[in-house]
C-alpha angles and dihedrals in degrees: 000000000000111000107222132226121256128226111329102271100015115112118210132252089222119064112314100223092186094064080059095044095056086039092061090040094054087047099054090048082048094061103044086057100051089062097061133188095049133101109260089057092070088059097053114101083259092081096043105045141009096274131072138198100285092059089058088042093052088042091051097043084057101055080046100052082043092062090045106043113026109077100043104057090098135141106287085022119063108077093056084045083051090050093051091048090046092055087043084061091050103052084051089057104054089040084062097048087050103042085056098046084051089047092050089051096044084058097037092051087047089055100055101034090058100028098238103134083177082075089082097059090070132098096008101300102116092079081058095055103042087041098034093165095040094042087047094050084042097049089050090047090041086238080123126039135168125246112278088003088096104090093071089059098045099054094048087059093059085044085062100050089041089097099055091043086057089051087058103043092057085070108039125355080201088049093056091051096049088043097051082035088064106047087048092055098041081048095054100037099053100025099255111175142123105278136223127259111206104038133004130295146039146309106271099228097045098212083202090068104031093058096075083060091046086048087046096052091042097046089040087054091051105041091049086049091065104023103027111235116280119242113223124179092205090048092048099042080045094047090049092047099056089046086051095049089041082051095053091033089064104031095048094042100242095168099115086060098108110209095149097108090201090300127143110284082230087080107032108016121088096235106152086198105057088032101240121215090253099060087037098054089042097067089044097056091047094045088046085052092048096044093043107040101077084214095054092047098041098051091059089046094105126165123256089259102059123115092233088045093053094053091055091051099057090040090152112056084032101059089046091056091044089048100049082047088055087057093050088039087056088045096059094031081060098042097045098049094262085288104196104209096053092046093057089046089053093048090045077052093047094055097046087056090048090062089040095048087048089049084053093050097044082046083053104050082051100056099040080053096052086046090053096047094050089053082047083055099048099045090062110112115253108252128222108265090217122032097159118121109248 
């Protein structure tokens, strides 16, 4: 049977499916951009406003960490809930580690398998090469980082300021956004980011400046958890605008249209690192427009067993194989000329494997709880067959 949604703008104390949805859907845009040069790239909201899907991916892990994480950083409880987030950091981490060693060999394989040394000019790995000592030292301390191999770290990072985000929030929700407001802006206006080890330059997904998105996602969850969210038709005539004028300021190339006024480019600028105004209010906008228009919520309100469902709730695992298939999918893209038309049958194959490798590990978590069930069973002790009194 179909679970249905509760109140517009309320969102739900069971399992919100509709966080998964849009995390499957952002995945799997995640994924199709990450192989360039092929069709279905050019479909994907990158081409038709200022954010991308890792703005709607950060926003998202936020609302979700929100759910997860803000009611239980109580007293008595806080340091157990730090040490959970702190794990948390640490298995993105090595996600991340490993997700970069796997992309290296999948380059370096394709260069030698196809005899194209040029491979490993691609994506940043070069300065590894050439600096083997100094790229190894900066890969295990993230001052070096692959081409689209930069979300994971980044997200550890905010997993290592979540605690003190949840410090905050037990105090004042408003406290907590003009706190994280003001790291983001500092950050934007004087260049403030981890930096990079073996050239010059910046992480490209300043964590820094991301993390305003990630607070925004976890305080709004929480606040439409208990509140609902409140439906505004300025709001909501103001939020559509500013998507239709990001849709024909993309699609008609306005970028040479200069509105900065000799203000920080923070605020008026379109850097995807430092997480400029523009991209920022784009997802929120998008995000207002989803949570408020009863249309736009329902539809995403799936039940536990659907496929897209399924993807967002393993975003994990799911992001690191799509993320080992975007490498191969580069590799042939290079070796083949960027043939178009290959390209957009891989990352149709891609997507069919991300909804295969989520049924298996749906298949998986049911078998290891069957398993676990069965142990329970025969642990029980044996009872008397006859304790009647005689």
């Amino acid at each position: 049977m179909t679970e249905r949604p509760g109140p517009v703008g309320v969102v739900p104390r069971e399992r919100d499916t509709r966080l998964d949805v849009f995390r499957a859907l952002a995945l799997l845009t995640i994924f199709v951009n990450h192989v360039p040069g092929q069709y279905l790239e050019h479909l994907t909201h990158k081409n038709f406003g200022f954010s991308d899907s890792a703005e709607a991916f950060v926003l998202i892990s936020g609302m979700s960490v929100g759910l997860a994480y803000g009611s239980r950083f109580a007293v008595g409880e806080r340091l157990a809930v730090t040490l959970r987030i702190l794990r948390r950091a640490l298995t993105l981490y090595v996600a991340h580690i490993m997700t970069s060693i796997i992309t290296f060999a999948i380059f370096a394989s394709g260069a030698l398998w196809f005899a194209r040394p040029d491979l490993l000019s691609e994506i940043n790995l070069r300065a590894v090469i050439d600096r083997t000592d100094e790229g190894m030292v900066g890969m295990v301390l993230l001052g070096h980082q692959f081409g689209y191999n930069n979300i994971l770290s980044m997200y550890a990072v905010l997993f290592l300021m979540l605690p003190f985000f949840l410090w905050l929030y037990r105090r004042s929700p408003g406290l907590l956004l003009a706190v994280s407001g003001t790291i983001w802006l500092c950050a934007g206006i004087w260049r403030i980011a981890p930096s990079n080890f073996l050239d010059d330059g910046y992480w490209f997904l300043n964590p820094l400046s991301w993390q305003f998105l990630f607070v925004i996602g976890f305080v709004g969850v929480l606040r439409a958890r208990s509140k609902g969210f409140p439906r505004n038709l300025f709001l909501t005539a103001l939020a559509a605008a500013y998507l239709a004028v990001s849709l024909l300021w993309v699609v008609l190339s306005w970028w040479n249209i200069d509105f900065s006024y000799g203000l920080p480019a923070v605020l008026t600028g379109f850097d995807k690192t430092f997480l400029s105004t523009t991209r920022l209010v784009h997802v929120l906008a998008g995000a207002y427009l989803v949570a408020t228009i009863p249309v736009l919520s329902s539809w995403a309100a799936l039940p536990l067993s659907h496929p897209l469902v399924a993807i967002g709730r393993h975003s994990l695992a799911v992001f690191i194989f799509g993320t080992i298939l975007a490498m191969v999918g580069q590799v042939l893209m290079f070796v083949t000329g960027k043939n178009p038309l290959l390209g957009t049958l891989y990352a149709l194959l891609g997507i069919v494997l991300h909804f295969a490798y989520a049924r298996y590990l749906d298949w998986q978590a049911a078998v290891i709880g069957q398993n676990a069930k069965r142990q329970g069973l025969q642990a029980l002790p044996v009872k008397s067959r006859d304790t009647r009194k005689r």
